[in-house]
Backbone and ligand atoms as CSV (ligand in chain L), in Angstrom:
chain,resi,resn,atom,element,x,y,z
A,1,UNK,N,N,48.574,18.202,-12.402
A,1,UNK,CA,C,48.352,17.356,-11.228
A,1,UNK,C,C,49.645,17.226,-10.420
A,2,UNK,N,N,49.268,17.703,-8.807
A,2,UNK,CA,C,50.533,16.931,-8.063
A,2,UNK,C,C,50.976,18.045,-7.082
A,3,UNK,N,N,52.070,18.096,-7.147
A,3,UNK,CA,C,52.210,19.004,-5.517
A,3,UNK,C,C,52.702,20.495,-6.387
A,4,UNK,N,N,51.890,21.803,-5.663
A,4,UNK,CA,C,52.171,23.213,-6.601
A,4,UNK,C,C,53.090,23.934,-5.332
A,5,UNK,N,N,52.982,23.831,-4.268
A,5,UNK,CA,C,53.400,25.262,-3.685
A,5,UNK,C,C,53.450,24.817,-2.480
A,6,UNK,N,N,54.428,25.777,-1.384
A,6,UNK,CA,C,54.022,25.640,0.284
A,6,UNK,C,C,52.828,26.663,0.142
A,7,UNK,N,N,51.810,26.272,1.295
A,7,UNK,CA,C,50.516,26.929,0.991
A,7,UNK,C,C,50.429,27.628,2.055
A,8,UNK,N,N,50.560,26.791,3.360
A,8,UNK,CA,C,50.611,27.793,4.592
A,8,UNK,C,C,51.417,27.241,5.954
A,9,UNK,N,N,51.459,28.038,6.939
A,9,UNK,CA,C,52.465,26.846,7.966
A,9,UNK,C,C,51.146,27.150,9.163
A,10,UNK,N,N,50.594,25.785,9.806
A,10,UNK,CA,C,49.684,26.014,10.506
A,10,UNK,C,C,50.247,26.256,12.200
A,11,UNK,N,N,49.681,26.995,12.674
A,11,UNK,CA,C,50.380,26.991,14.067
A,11,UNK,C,C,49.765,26.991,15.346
A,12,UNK,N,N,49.907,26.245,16.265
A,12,UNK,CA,C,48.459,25.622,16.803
A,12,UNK,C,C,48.850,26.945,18.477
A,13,UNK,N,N,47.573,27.354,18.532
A,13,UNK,CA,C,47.682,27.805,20.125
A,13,UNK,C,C,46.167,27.730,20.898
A,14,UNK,N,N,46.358,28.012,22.132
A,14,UNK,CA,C,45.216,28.367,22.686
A,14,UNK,C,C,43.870,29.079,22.517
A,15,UNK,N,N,44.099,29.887,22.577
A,15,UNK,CA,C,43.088,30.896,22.516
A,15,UNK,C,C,43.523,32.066,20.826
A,16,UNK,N,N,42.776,31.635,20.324
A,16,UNK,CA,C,42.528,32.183,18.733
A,16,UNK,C,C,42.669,33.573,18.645
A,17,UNK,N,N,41.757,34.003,19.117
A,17,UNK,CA,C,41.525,35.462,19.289
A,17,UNK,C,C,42.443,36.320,20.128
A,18,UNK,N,N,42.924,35.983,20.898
A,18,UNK,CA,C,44.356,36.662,21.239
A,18,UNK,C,C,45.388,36.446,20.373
A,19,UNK,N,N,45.856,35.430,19.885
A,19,UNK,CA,C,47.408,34.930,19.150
A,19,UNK,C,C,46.990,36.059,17.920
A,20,UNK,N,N,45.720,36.220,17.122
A,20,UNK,CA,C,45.675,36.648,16.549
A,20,UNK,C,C,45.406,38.197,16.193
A,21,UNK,N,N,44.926,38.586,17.381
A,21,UNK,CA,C,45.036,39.856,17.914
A,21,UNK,C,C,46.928,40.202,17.668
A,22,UNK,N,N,47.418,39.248,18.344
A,22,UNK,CA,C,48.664,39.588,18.274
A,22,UNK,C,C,49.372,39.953,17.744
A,23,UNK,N,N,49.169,38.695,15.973
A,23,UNK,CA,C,49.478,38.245,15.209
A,23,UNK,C,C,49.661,40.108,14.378
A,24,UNK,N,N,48.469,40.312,14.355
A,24,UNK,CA,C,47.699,41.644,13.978
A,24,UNK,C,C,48.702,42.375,13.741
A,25,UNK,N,N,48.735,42.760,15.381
A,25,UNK,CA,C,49.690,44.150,15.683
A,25,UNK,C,C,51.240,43.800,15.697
A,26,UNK,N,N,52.052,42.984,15.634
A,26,UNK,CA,C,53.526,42.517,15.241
A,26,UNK,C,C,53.437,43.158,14.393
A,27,UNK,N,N,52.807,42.215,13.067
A,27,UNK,CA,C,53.266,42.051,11.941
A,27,UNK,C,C,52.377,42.335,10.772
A,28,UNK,N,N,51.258,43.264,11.402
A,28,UNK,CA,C,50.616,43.908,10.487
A,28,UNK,C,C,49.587,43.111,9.470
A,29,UNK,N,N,49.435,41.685,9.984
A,29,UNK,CA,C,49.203,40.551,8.849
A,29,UNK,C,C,47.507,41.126,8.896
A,30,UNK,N,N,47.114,40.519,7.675
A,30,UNK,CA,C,45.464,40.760,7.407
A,30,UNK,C,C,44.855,39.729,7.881
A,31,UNK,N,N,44.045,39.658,8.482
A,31,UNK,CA,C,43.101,38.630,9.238
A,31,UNK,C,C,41.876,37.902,7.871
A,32,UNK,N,N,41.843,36.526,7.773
A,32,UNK,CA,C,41.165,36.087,6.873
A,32,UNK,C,C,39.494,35.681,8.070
A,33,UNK,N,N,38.573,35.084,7.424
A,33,UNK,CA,C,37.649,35.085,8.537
A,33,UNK,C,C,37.964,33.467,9.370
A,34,UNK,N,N,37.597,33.661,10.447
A,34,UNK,CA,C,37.338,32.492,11.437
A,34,UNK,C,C,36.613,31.430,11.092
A,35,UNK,N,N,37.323,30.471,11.330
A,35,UNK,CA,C,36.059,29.153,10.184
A,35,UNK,C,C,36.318,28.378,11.714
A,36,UNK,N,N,35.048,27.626,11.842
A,36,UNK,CA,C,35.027,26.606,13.144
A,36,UNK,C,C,34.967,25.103,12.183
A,37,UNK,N,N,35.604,24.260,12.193
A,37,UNK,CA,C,35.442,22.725,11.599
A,37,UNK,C,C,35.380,21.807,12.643
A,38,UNK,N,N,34.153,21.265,12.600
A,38,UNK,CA,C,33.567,21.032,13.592
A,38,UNK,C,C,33.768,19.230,13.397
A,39,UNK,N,N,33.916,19.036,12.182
A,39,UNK,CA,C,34.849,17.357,12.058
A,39,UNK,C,C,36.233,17.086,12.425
A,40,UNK,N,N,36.775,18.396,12.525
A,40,UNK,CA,C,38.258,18.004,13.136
A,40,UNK,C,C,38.333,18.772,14.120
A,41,UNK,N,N,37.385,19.078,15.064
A,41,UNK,CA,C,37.053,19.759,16.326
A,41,UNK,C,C,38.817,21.070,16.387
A,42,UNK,N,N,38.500,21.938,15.457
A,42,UNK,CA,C,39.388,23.148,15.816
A,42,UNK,C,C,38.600,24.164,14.854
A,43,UNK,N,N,38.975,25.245,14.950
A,43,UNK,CA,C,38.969,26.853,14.907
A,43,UNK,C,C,40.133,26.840,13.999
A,44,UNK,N,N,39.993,27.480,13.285
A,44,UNK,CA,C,41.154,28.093,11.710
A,44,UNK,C,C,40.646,29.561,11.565
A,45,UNK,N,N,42.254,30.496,11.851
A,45,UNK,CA,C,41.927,31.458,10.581
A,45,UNK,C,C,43.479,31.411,9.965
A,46,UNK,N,N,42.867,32.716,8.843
A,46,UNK,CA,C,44.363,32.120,8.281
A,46,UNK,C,C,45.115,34.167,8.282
A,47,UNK,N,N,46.269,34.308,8.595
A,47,UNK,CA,C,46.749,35.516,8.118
A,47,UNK,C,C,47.635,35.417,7.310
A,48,UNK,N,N,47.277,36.689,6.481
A,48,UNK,CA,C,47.601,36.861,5.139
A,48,UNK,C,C,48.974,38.180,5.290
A,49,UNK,N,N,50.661,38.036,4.581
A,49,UNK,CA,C,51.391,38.861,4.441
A,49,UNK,C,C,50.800,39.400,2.921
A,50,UNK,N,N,51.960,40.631,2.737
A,50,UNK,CA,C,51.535,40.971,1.719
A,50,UNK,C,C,52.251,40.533,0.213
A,51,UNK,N,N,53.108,39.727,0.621
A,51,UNK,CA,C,53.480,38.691,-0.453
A,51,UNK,C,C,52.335,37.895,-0.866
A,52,UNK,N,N,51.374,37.275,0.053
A,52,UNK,CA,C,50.088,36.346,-0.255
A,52,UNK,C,C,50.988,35.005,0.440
A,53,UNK,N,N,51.618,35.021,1.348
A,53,UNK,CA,C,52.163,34.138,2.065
A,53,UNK,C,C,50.814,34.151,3.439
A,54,UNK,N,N,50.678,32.798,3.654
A,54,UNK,CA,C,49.930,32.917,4.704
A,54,UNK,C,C,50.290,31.846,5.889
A,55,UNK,N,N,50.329,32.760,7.652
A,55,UNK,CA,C,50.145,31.544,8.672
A,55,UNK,C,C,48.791,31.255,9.107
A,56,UNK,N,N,48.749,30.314,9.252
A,56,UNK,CA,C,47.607,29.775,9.821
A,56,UNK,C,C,47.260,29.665,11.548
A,57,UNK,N,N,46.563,30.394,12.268
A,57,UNK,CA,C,46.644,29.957,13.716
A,57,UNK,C,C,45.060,28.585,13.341
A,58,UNK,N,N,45.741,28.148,14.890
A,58,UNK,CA,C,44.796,26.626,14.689
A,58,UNK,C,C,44.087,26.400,16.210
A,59,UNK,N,N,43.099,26.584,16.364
A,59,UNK,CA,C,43.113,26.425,17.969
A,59,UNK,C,C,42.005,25.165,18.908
A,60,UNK,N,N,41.994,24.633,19.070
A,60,UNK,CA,C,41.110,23.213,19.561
A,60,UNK,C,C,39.507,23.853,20.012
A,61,UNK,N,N,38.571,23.029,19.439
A,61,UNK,CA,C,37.414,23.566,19.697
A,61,UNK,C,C,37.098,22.289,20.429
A,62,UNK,N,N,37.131,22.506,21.753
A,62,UNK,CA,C,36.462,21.915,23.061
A,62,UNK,C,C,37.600,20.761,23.212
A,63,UNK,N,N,37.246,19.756,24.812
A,63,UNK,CA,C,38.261,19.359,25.064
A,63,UNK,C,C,38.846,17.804,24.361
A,64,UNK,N,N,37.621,17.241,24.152
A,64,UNK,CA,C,37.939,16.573,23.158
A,64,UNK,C,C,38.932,16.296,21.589
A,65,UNK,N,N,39.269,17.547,21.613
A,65,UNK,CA,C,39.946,17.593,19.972
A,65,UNK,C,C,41.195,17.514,19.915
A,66,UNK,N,N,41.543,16.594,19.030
A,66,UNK,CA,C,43.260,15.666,18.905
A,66,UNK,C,C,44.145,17.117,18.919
A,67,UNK,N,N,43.830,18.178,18.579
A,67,UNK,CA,C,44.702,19.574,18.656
A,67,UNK,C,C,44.867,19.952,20.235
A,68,UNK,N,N,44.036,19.820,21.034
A,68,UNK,CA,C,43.829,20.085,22.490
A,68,UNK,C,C,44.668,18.969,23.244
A,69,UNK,N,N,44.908,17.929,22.864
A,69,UNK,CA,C,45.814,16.872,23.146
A,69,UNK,C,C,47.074,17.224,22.429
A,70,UNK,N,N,47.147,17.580,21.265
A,70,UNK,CA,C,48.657,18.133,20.819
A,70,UNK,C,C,49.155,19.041,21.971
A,71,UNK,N,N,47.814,19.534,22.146
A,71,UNK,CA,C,48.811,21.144,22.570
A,71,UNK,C,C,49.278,20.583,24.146
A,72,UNK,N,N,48.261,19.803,24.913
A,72,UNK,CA,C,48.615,19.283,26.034
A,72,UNK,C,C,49.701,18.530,26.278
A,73,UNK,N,N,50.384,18.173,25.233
A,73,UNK,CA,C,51.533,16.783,25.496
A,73,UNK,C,C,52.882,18.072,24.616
A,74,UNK,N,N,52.824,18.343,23.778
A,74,UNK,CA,C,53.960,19.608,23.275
A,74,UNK,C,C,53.811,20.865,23.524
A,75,UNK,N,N,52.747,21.346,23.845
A,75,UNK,CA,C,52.411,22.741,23.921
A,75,UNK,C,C,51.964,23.690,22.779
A,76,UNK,N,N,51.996,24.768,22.647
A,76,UNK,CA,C,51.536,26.159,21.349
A,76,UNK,C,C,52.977,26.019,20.491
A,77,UNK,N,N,52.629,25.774,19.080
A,77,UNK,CA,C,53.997,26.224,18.508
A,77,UNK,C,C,53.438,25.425,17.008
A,78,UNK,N,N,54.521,25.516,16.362
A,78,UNK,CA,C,54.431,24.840,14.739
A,78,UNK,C,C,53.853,23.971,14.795
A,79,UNK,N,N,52.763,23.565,14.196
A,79,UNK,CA,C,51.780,22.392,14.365
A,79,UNK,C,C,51.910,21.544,13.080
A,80,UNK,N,N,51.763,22.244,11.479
A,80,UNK,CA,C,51.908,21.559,10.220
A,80,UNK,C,C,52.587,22.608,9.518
A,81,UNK,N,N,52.557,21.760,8.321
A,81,UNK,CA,C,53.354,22.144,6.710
A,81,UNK,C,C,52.413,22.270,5.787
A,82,UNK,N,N,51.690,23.134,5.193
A,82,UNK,CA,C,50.553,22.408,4.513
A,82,UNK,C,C,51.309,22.679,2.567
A,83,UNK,N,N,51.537,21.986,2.132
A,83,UNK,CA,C,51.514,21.783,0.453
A,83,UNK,C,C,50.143,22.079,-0.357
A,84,UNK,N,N,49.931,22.689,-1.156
A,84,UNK,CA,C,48.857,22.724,-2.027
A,84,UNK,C,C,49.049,21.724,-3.122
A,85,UNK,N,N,48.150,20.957,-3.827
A,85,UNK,CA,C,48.483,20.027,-4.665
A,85,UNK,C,C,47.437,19.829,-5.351
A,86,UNK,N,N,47.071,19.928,-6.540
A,86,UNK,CA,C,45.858,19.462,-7.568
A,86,UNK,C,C,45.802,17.564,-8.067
A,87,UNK,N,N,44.679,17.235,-7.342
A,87,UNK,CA,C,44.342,16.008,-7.435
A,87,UNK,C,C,44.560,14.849,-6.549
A,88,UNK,N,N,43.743,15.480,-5.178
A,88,UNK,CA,C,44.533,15.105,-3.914
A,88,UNK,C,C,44.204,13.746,-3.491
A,89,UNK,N,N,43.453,12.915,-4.246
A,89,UNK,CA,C,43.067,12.141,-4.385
A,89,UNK,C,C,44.443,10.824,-4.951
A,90,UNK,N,N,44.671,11.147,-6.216
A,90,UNK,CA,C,45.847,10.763,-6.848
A,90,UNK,C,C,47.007,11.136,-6.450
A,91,UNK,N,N,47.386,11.887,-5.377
A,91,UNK,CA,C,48.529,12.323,-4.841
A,91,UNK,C,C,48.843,11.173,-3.703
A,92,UNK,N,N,47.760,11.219,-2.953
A,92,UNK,CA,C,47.305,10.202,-1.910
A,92,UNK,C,C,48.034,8.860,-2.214
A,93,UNK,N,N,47.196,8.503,-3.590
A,93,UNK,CA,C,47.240,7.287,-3.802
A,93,UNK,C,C,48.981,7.037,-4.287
A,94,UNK,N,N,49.738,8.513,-4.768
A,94,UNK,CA,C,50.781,7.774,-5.512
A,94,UNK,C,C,51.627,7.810,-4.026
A,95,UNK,N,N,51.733,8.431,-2.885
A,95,UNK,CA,C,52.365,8.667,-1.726
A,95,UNK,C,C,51.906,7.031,-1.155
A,96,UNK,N,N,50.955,6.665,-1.302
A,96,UNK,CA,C,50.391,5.325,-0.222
A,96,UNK,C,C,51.590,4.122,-0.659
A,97,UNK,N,N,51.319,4.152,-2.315
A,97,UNK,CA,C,52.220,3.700,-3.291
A,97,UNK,C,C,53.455,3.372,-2.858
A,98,UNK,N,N,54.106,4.487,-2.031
A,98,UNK,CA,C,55.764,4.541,-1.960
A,98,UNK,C,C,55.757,4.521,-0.184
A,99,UNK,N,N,54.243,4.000,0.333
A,99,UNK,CA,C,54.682,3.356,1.448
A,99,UNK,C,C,54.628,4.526,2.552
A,100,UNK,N,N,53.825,5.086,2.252
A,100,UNK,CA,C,53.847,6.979,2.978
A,100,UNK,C,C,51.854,6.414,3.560
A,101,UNK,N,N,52.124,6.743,4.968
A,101,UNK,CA,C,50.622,6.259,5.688
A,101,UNK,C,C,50.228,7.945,6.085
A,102,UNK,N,N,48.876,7.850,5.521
A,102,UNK,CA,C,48.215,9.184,6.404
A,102,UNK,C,C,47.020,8.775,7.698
A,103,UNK,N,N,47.129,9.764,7.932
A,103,UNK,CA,C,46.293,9.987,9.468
A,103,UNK,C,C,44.926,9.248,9.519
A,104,UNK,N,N,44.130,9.541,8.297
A,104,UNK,CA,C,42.921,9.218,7.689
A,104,UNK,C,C,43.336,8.933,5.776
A,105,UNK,N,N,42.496,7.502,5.831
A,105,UNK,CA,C,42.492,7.070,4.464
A,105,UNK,C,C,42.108,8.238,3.732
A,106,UNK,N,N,40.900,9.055,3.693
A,106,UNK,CA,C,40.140,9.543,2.880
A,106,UNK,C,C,40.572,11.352,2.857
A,107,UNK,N,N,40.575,11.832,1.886
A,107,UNK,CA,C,40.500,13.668,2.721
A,107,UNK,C,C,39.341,13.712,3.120
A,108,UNK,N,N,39.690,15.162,3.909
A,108,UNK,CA,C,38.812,15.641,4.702
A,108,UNK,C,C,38.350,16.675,4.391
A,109,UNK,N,N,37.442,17.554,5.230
A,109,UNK,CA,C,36.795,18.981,5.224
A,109,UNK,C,C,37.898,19.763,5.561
A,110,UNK,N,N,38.196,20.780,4.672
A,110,UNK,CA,C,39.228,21.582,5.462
A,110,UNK,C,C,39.081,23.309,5.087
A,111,UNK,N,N,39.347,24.215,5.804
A,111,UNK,CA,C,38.440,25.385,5.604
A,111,UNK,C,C,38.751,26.074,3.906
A,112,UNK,N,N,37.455,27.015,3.614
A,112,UNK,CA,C,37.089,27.406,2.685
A,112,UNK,C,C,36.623,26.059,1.509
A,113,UNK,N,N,36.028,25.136,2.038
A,113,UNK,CA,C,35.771,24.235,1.039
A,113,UNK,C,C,37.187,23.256,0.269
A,114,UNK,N,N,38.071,23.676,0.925
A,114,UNK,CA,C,39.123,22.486,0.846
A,114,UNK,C,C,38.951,21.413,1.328
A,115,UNK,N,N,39.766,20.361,0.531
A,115,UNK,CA,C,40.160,19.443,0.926
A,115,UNK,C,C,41.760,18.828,1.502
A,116,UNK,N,N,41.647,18.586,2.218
A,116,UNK,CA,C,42.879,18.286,2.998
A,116,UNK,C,C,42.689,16.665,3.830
A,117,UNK,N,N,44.550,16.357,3.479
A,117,UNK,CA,C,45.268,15.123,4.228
A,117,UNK,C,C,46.190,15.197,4.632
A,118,UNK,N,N,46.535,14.659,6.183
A,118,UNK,CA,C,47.718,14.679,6.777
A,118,UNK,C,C,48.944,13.358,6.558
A,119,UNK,N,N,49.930,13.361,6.427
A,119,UNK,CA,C,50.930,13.037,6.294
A,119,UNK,C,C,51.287,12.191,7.808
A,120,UNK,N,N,51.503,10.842,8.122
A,120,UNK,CA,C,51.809,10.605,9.291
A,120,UNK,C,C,52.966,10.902,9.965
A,121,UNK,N,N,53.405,11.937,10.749
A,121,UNK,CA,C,54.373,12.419,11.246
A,121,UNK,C,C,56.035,11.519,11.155
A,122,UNK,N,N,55.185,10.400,11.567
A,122,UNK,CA,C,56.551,9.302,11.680
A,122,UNK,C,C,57.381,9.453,10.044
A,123,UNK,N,N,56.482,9.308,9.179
A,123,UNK,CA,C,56.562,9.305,7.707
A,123,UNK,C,C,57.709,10.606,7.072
A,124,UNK,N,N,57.858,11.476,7.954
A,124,UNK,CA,C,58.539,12.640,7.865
A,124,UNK,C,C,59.253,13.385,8.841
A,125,UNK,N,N,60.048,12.335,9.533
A,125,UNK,CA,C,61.031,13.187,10.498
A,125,UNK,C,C,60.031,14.272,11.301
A,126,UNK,N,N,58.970,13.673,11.326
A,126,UNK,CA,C,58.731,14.360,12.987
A,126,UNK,C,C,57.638,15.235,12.433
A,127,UNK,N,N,57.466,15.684,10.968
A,127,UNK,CA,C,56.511,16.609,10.313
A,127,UNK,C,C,55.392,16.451,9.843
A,128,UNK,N,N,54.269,17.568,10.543
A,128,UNK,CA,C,52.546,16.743,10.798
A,128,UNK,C,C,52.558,17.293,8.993
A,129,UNK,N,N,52.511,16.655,7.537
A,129,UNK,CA,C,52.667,17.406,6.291
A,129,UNK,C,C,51.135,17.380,5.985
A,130,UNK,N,N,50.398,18.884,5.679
A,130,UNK,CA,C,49.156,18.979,5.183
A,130,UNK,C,C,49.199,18.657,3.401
A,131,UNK,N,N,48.495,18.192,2.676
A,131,UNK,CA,C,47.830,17.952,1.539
A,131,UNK,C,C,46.896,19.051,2.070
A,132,UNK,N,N,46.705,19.886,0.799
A,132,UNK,CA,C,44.980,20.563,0.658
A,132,UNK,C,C,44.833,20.863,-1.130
A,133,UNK,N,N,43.924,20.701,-1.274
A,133,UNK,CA,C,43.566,21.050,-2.775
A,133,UNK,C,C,42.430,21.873,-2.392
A,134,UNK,N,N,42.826,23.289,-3.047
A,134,UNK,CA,C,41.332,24.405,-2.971
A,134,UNK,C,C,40.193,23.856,-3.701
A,135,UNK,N,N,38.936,24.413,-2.929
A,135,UNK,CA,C,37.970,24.469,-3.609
A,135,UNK,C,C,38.080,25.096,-4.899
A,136,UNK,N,N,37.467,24.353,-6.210
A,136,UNK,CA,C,37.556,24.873,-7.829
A,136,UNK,C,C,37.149,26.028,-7.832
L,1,ZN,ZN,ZN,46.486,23.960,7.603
């Protein structure tokens, strides 16, 4: 139980399908599939190096979505940190513990059947920090 690994660095832009087109041809990365999450109104895919290091592009699905307001007030660029951690539940609770506030009490839906929590920026020098625990 507790925090295992950096898992991925999410990176927020516009339009998905270009950055990642892009993404493609740079740097050769493998394209994972397109997931739409439609509770945290954005678009995720994730590319894969061949270490098994992965970035994440992140892109706002419609105008409503707190990512479409990120991007409007800072612009396209490093969006999160995400940590992998087993028992994200109890991680939560021992971080709340030491006075550490997230975005949302509860995790959330987060792609491939993860679960994921954000870290309140203030809480970390400026850093949006993802919690995700994979699906078992
Ligand atoms: Zn992420």
């Amino acid at each position: 139980m507790g925090i295992k690994r950096i898992d991925h660095l999410g990176i927020a832009v516009k339009d998905l399908e270009a950055s990642l087109k892009k993404w493609q041809e740079l740097f050769a990365a493998k394209v994972g599939a397109i997931e739409e999450i439609r509770e945290r109104g954005v678009k995720v895919a994730p590319l894969e190096f061949e270490d098994g290091s992965v970035v994440e592009l992140v892109a706002p699905l419609g105008e409503d979505s707190p990512l479409e307001k990120f991007i409007n007030e800072r612009g396209e660029g490093i969006h999160h940190l995400s940590l992998e951690v087993d028992g994200i539940e109890e991680v939560m609770e021992r971080l709340k513990n030491k006075g550490i506030r997230f975005i949302q009490e509860e995790p959330q839906k987060g792609a491939e059947g993860s679960k994921i929590a954000f870290v309140h920026p203030r809480n970390l020098g400026g850093v949006l920090l993802e919690l995700k625990e994979k699906q078992k």
